[in-house]
N, C-alpha and C positions, 0 to 999 in steps of 0.2 A: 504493500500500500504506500510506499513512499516512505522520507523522512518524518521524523514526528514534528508538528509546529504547534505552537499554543493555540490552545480554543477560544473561540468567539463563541460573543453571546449575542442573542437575539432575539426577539419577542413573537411570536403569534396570536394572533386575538381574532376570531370566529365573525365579530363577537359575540358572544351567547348569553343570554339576559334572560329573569323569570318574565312571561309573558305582561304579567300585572303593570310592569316597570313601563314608566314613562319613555320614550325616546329620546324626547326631548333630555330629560337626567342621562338617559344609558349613555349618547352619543357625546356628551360632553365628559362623562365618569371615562369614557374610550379613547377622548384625547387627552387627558388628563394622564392616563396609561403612559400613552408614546410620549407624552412631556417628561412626563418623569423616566422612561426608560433612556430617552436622549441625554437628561442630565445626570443620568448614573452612567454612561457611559455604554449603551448599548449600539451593537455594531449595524442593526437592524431592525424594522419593524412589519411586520407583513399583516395586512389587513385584508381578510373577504368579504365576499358581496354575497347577497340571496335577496331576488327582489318580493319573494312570496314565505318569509318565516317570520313571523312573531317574532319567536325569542332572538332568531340573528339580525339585528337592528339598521345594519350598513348595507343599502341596496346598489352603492358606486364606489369601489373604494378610492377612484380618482377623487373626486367630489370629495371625501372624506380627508384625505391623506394634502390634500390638495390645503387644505382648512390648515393643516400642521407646518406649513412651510414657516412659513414666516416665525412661526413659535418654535421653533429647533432649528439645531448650529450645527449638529454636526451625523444624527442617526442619517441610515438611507431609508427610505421609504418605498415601502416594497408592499403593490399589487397581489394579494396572498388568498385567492389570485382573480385575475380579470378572466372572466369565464366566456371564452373565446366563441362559442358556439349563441353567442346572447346577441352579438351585433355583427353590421357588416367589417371585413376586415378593415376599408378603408377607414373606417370613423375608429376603430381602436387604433389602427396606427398612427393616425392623425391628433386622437385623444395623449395616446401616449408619449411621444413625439416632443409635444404641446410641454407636459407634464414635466417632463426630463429637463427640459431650456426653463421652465420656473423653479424646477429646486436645483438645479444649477449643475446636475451631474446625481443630486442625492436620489437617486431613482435605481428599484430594481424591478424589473418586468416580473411579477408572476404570474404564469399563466394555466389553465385548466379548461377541460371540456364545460363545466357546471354540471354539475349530479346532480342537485335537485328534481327531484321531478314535477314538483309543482311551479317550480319556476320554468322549464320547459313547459309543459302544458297550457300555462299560460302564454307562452310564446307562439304555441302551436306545433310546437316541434318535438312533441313527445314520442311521437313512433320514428325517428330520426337517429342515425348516426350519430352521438353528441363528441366523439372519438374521431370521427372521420372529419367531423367538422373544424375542430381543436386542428387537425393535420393538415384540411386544407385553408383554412384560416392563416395560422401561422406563415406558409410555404409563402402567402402573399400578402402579408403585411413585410415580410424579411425584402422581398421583394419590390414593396413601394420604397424602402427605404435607401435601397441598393444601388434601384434605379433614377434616372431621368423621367422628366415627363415628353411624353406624356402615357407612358409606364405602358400600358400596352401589355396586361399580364392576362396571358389568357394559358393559362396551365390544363392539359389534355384531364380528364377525368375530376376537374376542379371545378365546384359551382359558380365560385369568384372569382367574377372578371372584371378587371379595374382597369380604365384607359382619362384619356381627358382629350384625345385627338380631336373628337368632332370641336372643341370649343376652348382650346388651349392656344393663350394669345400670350409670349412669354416677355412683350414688351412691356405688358402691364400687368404679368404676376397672373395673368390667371390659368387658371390648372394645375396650381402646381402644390406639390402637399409639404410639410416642414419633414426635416432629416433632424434626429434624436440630435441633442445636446453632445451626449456620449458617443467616441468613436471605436470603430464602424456601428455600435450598438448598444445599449445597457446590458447589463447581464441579461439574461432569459434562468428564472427558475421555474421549474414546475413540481405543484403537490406530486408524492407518491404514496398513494392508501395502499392498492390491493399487493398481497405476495408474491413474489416472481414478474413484475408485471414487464411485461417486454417492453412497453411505452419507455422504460428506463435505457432500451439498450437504445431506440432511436433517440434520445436524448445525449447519452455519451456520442454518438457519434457526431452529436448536431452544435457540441459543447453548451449544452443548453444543461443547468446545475441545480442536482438532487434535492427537495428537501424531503426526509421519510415524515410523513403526519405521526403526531403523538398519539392517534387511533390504533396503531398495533404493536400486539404482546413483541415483546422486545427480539423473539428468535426467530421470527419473519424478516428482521431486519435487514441480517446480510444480503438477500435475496436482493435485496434493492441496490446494496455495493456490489453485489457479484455483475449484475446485466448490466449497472455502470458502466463498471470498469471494460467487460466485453466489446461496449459498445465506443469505448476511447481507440481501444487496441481496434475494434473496424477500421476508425479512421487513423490511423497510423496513430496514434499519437500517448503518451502514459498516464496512465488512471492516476488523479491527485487527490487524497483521500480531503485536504484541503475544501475542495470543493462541494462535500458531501455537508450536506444540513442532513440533524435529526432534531425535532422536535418530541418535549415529553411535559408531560404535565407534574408541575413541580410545583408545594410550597414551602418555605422555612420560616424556622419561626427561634425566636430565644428560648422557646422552651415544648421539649419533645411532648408533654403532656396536651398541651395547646395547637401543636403541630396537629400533631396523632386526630384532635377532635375537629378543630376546623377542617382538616382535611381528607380528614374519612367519617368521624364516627356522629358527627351533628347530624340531625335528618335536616337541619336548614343551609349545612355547609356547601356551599357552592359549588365543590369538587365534583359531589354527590351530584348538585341538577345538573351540573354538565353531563357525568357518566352516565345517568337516569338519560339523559335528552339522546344523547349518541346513541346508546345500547336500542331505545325507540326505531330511531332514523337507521341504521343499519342494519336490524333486522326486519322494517320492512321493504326496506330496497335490498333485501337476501346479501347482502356486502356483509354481513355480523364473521365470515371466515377470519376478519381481522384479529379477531376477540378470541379465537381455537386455540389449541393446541398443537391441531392436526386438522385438516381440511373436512377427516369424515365424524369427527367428534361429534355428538349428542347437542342440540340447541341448547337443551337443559341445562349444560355445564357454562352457559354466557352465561353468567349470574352478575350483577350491579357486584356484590361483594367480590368478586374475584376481580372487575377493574378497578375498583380500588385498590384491590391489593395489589395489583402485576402495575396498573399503569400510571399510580398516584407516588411520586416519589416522595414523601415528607420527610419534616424532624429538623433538629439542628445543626447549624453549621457543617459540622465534623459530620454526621448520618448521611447528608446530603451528598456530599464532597465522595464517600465511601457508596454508597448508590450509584453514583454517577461514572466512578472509576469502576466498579463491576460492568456497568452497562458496556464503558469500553471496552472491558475485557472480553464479553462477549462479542460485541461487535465487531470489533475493532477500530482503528482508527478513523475520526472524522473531524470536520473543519470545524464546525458550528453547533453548543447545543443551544436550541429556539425555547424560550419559555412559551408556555402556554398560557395568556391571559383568561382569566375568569370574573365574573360577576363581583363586583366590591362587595359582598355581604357586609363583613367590617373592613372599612376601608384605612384605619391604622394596620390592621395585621395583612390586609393587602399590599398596600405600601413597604410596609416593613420588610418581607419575603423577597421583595425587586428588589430593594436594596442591600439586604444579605445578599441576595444570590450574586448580583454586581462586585459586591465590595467585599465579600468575604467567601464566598464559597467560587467564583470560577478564578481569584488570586491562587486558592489554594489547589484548588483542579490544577493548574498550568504550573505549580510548582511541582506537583505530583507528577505532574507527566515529565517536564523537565527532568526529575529524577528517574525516571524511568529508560532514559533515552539511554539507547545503547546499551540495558540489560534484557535476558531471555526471560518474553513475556511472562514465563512461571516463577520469576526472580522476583520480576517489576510488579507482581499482582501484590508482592507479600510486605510493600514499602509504607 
């Protein structure tokens, strides 16, 4: 997997809210998030969109993310993600483009097909490819950006075709679309939920960078650096574990008793109506394989108590710190771990958790790893 380099931190935020909640409170509790995660020093923030769920609040996360410029110095701001299959390609590349030249560079493209279904449905597009779309979407947005006008993208077996010929007059700017801020292009990340998913190998080949969703039990995971990497080695080039995001849902707290209850064992603990809300949404979209064992395992065995236990990391400092070095052990090496934002139930011990995790718990991750470098993994586990 490469050399070892120290971890970044990063945020992900859904965001996911009890239905009751105002929007008007949730969306401002959500930049409040990224505000504070910017001035603890966080290296990213990825927000999604869903334009038909109650609980998940943010229906643009440009629109949103857009709101945060000016209030932060130095996060990037990352599309987490712009659900590719919801517009035409020209208006996202145009949107994001747009996006990039306002925060100055601080932009990361995330992109996905949208899973929702009721957000497709409402769109019309529920009996639709939403995969095929994500693929040919992409191929021509990369390609507005590439190209000249008046672009002329008509791709054999792609529904999007983008030109500006019949009406492109380039004495006076018209037809022609903006080129990203960033050169030749922002990063491009895309979610990775399901096990194995090949989608990861066209990715490495496309240098388009991993983030694994904090939705699955942790030994699905390599699956996701294995067809990475595959897919770098297609295109000539070496798998960098660097590149690899994992997100997981984490809280800390000064004291393991408080940890332990805000984060698993309240029935109003936030941790809880996320896992509650997830374990809903993927088993009726049949996607619940994330939550297994083993692919042919018993539905019965998804049980709320066993995501908290496998996918709720808690406790203090030092717990955390030692949780998170196992996770590497198993996985192996990666660039980035993403916090998972959650619901402010209490919004001091919410707080509090970002800022441990920032300031005391990924210092000591990256010393630990540090120490680690250049001994045999069964040496480095025992440090």
């Amino acid at each position: 997997m490469g050399h070892i380099r120290m971890m970044r931190l990063g945020i992900f935020m859904m965001p996911l809210h009890p239905p009751q909640r105002d929007p008007l409170h949730t969306l401002q509790e959500d930049r409040e998030a990224v505000v504070l995660a910017d001035r603890l020093g966080f290296h990213d923030a990825f927000v999604g969109e869903h334009l038909t769920d109650r609980c998940e609040n943010v229906t643009n996360s440009f629109i949103f993310l857009a709101s945060l410029i000016s209030d932060t110095k130095a996060i990037r701001l990352a599309t987490g993600t712009s659900n590719l299959s919801q517009s035409h390609p020209a208006v996202i590349a145009a949107h994001a483009a747009m996006f990039d030249h306002l925060a100055k560079g601080r932009f990361i493209f995330g992109i996905s097909p949208g899973a929702l279904s009721s957000d497709a449905e409402a769109l019309g597009i529920l009996g639709e490819d939403r995969n095929r779309m994500l693929a040919e979407a992409i191929d021509v947005i990369l390609a507005i950006w590439e190209r000249e006008p008046p672009y002329e993208i008509d791709f054999p077996g792609n529904r999007y075709k983008v030109t500006t010929a019949k009406t492109h007059v380039p004495d006076i700017g018209r037809g022609v679309m903006y080129k990203p801020y960033q050169k030749p292009r922002p990063e491009i990340v895309g979610t990775v939920v399901a096990p194995h998913s090949k989608g990861v190998i066209a990715m490495g080949e496309r240098d388009f960078h991993p983030l694994s969703a904090n939705f699955l039990l942790p030994h699905w995971l390599p699956s996701h650096w294995a067809n990475y990497a595959e897919g770098k080695r297609r295109a000539g080039k070496a798998p960098d574990s660097s590149e690899w995001r994992i997100a997981r849902t984490i809280f800390v707290g000064d004291d393991d008793k408080v940890a332990e209850r805000y984060a698993r064992g309240d029935p109003n603990s936030p941790y809880r109506f996320y896992w509650n809300q997830l374990r809903a949404k993927m088993m009726l979209a049949r996607r619940h394989v994330i939550f297994k064992m083993h692919e042919s395992e018993d539905d019965g065995a998804v049980t709320i108590e066993r995501l908290l236990d496998q996918l709720v990391l808690c406790g203090t400092v030092n717990k955390v710190v030692d949780q998170l070095l196992a996770l590497r052990e198993q996985v192996g090496d990666f660039g980035e771990i993403v916090y998972a934002g959650m619901d402010w139930v209490d919004p001091a011990l919410a707080r509090r958790s970002m800022e441990l995790m920032a300031t005391e718990v990924v210092p000591r991750l990256n010393k630990a790893i540090g120490a680690q470098a250049g001994k045999p993994r069964h040496e480095a586990a025992r440090i």
